[in-house]
MARTI-435535 format. One line per 3 residues: their letters; for each residue x, y, z of C-alpha. Coordinates in Angstrom, 3 decimals, m for minus. Layout:
REM residues N
A = X:Y:Z | ...
This chain:
REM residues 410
XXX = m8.938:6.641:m29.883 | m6.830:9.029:m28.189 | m2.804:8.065:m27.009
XXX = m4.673:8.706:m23.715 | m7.471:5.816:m24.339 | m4.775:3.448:m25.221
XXX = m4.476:0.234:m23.032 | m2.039:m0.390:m21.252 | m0.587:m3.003:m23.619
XXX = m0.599:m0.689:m26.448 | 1.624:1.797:m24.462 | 3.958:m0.585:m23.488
XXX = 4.384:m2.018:m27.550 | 4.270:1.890:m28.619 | 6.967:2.536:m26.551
XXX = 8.770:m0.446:m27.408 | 8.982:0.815:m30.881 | 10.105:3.812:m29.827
XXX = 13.268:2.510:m28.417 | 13.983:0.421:m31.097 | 13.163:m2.669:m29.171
XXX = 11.822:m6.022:m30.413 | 9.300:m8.068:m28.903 | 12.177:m10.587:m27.953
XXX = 14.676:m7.905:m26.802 | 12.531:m6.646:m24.566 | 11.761:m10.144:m22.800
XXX = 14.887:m10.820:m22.368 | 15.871:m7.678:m20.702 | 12.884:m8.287:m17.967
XXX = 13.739:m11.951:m18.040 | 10.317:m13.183:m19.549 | 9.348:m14.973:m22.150
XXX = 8.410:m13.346:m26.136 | 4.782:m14.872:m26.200 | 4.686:m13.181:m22.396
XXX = 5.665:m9.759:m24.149 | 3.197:m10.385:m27.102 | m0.082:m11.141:m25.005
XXX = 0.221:m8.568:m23.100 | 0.719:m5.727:m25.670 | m2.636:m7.602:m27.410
XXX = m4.025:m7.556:m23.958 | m4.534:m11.532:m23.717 | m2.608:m11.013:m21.013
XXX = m3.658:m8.314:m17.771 | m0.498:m6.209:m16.935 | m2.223:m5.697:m13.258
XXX = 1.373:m5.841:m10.757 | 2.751:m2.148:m10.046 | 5.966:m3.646:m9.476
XXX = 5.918:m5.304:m13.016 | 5.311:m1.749:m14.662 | 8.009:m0.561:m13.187
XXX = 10.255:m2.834:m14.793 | 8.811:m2.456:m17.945 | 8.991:1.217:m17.483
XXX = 12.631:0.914:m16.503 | 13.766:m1.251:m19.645 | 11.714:1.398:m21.705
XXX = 12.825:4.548:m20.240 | 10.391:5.769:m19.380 | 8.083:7.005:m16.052
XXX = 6.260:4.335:m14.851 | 2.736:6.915:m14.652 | 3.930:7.331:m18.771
XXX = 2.439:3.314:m19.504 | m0.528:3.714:m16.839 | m1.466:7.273:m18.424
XXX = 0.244:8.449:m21.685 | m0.093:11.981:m20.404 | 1.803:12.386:m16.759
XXX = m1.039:13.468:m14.543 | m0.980:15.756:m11.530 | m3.378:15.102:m8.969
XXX = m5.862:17.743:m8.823 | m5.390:20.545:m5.762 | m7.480:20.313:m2.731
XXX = m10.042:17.997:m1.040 | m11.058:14.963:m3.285 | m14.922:14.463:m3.959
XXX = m16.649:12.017:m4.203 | m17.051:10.196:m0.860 | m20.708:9.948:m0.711
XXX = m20.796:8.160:m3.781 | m18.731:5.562:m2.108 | m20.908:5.920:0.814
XXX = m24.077:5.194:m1.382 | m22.198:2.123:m3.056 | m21.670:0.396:0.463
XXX = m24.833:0.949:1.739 | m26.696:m0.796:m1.154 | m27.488:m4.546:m0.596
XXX = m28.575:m5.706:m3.706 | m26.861:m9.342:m3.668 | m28.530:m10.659:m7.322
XXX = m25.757:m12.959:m9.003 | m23.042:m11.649:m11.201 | m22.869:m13.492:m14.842
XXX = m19.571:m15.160:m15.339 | m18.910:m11.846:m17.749 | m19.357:m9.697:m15.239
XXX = m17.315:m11.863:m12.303 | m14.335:m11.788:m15.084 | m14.855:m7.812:m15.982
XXX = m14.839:m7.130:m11.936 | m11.662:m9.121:m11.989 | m10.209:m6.641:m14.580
XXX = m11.481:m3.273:m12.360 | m9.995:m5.030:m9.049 | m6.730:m5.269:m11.309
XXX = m7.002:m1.603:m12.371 | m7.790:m0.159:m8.892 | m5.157:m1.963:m6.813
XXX = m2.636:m0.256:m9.903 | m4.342:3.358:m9.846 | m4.069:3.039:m5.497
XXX = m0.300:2.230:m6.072 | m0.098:4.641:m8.049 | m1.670:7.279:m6.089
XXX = m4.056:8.700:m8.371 | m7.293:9.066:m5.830 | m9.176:11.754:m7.327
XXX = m9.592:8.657:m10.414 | m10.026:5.774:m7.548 | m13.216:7.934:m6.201
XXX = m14.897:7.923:m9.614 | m13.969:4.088:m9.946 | m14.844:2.493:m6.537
XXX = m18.610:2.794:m6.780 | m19.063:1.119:m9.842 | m16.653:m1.518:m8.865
XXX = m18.796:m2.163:m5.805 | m21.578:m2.460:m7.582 | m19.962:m5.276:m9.918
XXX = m19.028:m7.047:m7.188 | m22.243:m7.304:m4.956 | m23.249:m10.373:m6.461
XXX = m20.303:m12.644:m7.072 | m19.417:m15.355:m4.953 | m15.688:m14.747:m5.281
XXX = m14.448:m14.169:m1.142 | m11.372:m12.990:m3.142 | m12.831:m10.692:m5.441
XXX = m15.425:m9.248:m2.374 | m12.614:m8.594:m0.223 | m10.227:m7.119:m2.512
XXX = m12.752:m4.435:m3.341 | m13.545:m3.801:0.263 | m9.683:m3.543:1.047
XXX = m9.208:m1.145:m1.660 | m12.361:1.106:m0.693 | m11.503:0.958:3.170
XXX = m7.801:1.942:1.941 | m8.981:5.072:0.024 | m11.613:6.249:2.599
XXX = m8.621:5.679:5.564 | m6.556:8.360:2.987 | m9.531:10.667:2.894
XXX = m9.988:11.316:6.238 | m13.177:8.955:6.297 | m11.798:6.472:8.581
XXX = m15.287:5.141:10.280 | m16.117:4.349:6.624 | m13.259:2.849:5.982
XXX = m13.465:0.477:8.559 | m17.215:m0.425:7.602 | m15.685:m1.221:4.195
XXX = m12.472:m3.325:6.371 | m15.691:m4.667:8.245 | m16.919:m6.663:4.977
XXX = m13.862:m7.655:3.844 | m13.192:m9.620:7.380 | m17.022:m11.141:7.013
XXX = m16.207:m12.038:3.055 | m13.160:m13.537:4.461 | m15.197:m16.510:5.900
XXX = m12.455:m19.105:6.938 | m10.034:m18.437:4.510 | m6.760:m17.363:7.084
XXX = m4.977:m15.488:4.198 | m8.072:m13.516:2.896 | m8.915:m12.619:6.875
XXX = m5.434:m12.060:7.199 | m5.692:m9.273:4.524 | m8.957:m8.043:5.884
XXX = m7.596:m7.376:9.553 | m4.719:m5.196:7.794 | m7.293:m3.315:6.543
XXX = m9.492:m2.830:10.139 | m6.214:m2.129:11.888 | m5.488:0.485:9.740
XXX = m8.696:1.916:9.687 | m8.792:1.552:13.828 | m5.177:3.054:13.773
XXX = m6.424:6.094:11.857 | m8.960:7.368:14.348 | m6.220:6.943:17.361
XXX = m7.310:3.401:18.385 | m4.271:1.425:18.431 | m5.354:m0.698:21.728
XXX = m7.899:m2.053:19.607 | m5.940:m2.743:16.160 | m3.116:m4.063:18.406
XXX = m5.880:m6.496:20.137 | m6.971:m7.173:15.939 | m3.363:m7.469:14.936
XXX = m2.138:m10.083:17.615 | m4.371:m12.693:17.203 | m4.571:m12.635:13.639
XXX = m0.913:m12.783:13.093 | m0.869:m16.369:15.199 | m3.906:m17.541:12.987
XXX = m2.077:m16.437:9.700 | 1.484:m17.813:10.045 | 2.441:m21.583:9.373
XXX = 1.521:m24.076:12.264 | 4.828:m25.364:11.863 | 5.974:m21.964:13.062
XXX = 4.437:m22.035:16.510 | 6.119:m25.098:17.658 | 8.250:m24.353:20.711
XXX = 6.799:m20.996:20.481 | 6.220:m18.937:24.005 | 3.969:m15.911:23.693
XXX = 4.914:m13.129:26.015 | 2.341:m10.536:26.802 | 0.470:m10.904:22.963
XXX = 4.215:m11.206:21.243 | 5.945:m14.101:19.934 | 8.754:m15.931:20.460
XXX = 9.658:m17.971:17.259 | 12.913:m19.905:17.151 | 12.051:m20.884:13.988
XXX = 11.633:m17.881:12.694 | 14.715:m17.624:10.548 | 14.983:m21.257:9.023
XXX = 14.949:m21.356:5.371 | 11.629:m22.343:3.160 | 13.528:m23.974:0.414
XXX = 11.193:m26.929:1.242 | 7.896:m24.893:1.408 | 5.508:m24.147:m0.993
XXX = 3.879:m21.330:m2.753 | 0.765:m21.163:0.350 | 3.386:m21.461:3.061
XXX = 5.179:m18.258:1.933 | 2.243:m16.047:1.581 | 1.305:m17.214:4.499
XXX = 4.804:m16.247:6.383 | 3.924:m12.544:4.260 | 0.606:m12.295:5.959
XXX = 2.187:m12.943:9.114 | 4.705:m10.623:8.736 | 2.624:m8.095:7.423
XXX = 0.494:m8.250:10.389 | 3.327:m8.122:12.921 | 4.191:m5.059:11.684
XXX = 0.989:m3.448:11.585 | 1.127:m4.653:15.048 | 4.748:m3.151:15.374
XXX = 3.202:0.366:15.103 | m0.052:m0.081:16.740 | 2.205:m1.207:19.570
XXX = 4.097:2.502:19.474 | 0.977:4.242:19.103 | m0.119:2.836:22.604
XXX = 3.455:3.994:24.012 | 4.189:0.115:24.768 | 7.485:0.618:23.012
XXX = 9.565:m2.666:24.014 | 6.253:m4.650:22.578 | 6.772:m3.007:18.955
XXX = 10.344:m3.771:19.286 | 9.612:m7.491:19.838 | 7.014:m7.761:16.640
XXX = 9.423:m5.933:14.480 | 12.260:m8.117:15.071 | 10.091:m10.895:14.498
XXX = 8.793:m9.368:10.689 | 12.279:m8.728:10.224 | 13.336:m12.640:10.867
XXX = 10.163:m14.017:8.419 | 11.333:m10.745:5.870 | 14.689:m12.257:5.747
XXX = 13.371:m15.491:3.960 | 11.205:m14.408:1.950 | 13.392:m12.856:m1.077
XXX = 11.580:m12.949:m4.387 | 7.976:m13.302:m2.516 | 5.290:m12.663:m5.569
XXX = 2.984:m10.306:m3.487 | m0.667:m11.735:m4.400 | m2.116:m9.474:m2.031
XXX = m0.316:m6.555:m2.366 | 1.060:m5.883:0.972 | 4.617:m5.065:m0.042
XXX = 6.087:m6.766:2.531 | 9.946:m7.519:2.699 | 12.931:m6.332:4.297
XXX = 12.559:m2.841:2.888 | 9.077:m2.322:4.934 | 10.651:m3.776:8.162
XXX = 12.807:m0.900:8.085 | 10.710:1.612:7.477 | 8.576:0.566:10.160
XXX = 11.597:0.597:12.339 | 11.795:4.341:11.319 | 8.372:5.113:12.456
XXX = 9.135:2.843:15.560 | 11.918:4.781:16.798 | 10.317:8.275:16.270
XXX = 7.203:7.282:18.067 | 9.565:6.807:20.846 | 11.139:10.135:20.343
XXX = 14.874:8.214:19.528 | 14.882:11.186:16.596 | 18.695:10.379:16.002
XXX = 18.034:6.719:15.410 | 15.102:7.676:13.200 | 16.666:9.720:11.251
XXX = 19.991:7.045:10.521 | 17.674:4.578:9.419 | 15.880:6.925:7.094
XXX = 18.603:8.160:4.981 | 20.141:4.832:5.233 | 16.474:2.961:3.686
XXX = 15.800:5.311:1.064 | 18.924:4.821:m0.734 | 18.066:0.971:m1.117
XXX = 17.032:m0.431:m4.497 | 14.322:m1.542:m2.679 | 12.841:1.582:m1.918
XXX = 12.603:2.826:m5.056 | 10.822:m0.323:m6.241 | 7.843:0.271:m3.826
XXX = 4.220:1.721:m5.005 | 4.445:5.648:m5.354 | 1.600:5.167:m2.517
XXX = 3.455:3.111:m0.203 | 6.693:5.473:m0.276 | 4.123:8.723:m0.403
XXX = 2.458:7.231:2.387 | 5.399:7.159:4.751 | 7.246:9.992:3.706
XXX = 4.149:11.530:5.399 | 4.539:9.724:8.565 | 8.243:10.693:8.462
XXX = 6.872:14.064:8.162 | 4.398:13.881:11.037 | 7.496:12.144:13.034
XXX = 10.068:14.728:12.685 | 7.604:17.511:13.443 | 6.876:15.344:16.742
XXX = 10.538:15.756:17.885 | 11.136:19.507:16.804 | 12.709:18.980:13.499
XXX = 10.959:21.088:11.339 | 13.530:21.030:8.466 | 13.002:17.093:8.359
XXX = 9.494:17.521:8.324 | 9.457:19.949:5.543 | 12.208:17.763:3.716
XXX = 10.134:14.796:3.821 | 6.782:17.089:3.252 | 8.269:17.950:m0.111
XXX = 9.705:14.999:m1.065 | 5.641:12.872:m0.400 | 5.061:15.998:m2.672
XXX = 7.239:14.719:m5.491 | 6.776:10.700:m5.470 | 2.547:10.810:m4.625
XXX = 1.111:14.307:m4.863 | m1.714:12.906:m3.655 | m0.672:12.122:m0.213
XXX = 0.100:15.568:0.301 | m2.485:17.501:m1.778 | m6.132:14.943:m1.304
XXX = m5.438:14.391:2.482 | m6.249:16.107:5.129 | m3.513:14.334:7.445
XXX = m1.516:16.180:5.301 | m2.690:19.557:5.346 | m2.470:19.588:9.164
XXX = 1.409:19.047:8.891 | 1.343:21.543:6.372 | m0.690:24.284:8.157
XXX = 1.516:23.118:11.299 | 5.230:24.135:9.262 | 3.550:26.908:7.419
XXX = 2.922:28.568:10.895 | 6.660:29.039:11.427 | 8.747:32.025:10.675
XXX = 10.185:31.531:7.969 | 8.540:28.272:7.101 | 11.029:25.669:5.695
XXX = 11.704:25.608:2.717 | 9.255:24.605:m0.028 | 6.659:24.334:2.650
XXX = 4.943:28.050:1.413 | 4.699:26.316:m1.637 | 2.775:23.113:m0.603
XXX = 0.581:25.913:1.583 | m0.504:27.813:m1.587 | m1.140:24.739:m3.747
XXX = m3.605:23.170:m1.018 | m5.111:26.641:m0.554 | m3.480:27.254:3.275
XX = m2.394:30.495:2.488 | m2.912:33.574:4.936
């Protein structure tokens, strides 16, 4: 076996030697426990939470693509393959019953694809996703049916196969059932998918009523809604005295309002995304420490990045601009999925070229570049901002660059 064919486990204790560490001085340095540290270098225990291999990778040293891959990997230039197969996958309807093996080794995939989305790698996500479909056909797990879907409908949204994506966002909402946190998820997903082909009525209409459904009844007392926002005075009590379910319930909610936040801008109803973001910001506020089960990232940190993309949309490029510098230097940002910060360094990107700044746009271009190559070089949002900067004379800088590498050049 090859350093590269090493679990992830076996990095992270190879590494650990490395630095001189023992099993018990590296627990306490990431506040866990020894027989935490051992199972998961014997890989009793799964090491599936990006923001968990960060702080491994952080105590260690280390990049955090160095314990997910041994070898730092680039993404490979130009347009990734592979889409039919996914297509294929999805269109198969063979619903026989998984073993309880294979329900536990699907388990372990959705674990590894949720880390190699965060992680940007696509080009390995498109090889991945049809097998994982096919492991989970059968089970009966909502959970593990509409993680899978999310993750596919995520990755086709990123390719520029948006109608596929939302089939895929499509399932996970009918896998859902009743379950308000696993639909909650789900409409994410379709709004996303809806917001990629320029249908933000429609996600907004998604968004709205899902958001209601998905936060806390106890939220909605004395609640007015005013033309499909909310009014919560609530919103900003503490949940010392709620439990695990209320809080990623609050997250759900708040996650949606801010998809809702955007979709809201995208349909030039600017006030409206106001509204919603205040409101994610005041259900952000208390939820410090929030565990993440569904991988949302949702917290103060996205609030305000969403207020960036809030205030460009409305063509306010001076606030847009504050906030941006201001977020990016938070600890917070850096603790984010090299997807979700690749992701809307793009946007920025696509913002600032909106309002005339091409510099911005080429800044921000370069710096997607650097966190998720992907996003840049796989997409082909991207390589219409790139084709757009290249165009000028002289293009910004770096820009030329990013043209060559994604094959733009004249």
């Amino acid at each position: 076996m090859t350093s590269d064919d090493l679990p992830i486990g076996r990095r992270v204790a190879r590494w650990r030697v490395r630095r001189s560490m023992t099993q018990q001085q590296l627990a306490d340095r990431i506040c866990r426990s020894k027989s935490w540290v051992d199972k998961v270098e014997r890989g009793v225990r799964a090491l599936d939470r990006y923001s968990v291999i960060q702080e491994l990778a952080e105590v260690l040293r280390v990049n955090p693509e160095v314990l997910l891959s041994q070898r730092p990997q680039r993404t490979p230039i130009g347009t990734v393959e592979g889409v039919d197969d996914i297509r294929a996958a999805l269109a198969r309807y063979d619903t026989s019953q998984a073993s309880e093996r294979t329900t536990e080794e699907a388990n372990r995939q959705v674990g590894y694809a949720w880390l190699t989305y965060q992680h940007a790698d696509y080009a390995q996500l498109v090889r991945t996703l049809p097998g994982l479909l096919d492991a989970v056909q059968g089970s009966r797990s909502p959970e593990l049916l509409v993680q899978a879907y999310r993750i596919t409908s995520s990755l086709l949204v990123k390719l520029g196969a948006a109608d596929l994506g939302w089939l895929a966002a499509d399932r996970a909402r009918a896998a859902a059932g009743d379950d308000p946190l696993l639909s909650a998820a789900a409409v994410v997903s379709i709004a996303q998918a809806l917001r990629a082909q320029n249908r933000d009525h429609l996600a907004l209409a998604a968004l709205l009523p899902a958001a209601n459904r998905a936060l806390p009844p106890s939220t909605h007392s004395g609640d007015q809604e005013v033309s499909g926002t909310f009014v919560d005075q609530t919103a900003r009590k503490p949940l010392d005295h709620r439990g695990r379910a209320d809080r990623r319930e609050w997250a759900a909610g708040g996650t949606l309002l801010v998809q809702a936040a955007l979709a809201a801008a995208g349909c030039g109803e600017h006030r409206r995304a106001g509204e919603l973001i205040d409101r994610a910001a005041g259900i952000a506020t208390i939820l410090r420490g929030y565990d993440d089960p569904h991988r949302t990232s949702f917290g103060p940190v996205a609030v305000e990045l969403a207020r960036v993309l809030v205030a460009a949309q409305r063509g306010d490029a001076a606030e847009a601009v504050r906030r941006h510098s201001t977020v990016v230097r938070r600890e917070g940002w850096r603790r984010l999925p090299s997807e979700y910060r690749g992701a809307y360094l793009l946007d920025v990107a696509r913002a600032y070229l909106r309002v005339g700044d091409l510099r911005g746009a080429a800044r921000a271009l370069v710096d997607a570049d650097h966190v998720a190559p992907a996003e840049v070089r796989c997409r082909p949002l991207a390589r219409t901002v790139i084709a757009d900067l290249a165009r000028v004379r002289p293009a910004p800088a770096g820009v030329t660059r990013l043209a060559a590498a994604v094959g733009l050049t004249r």
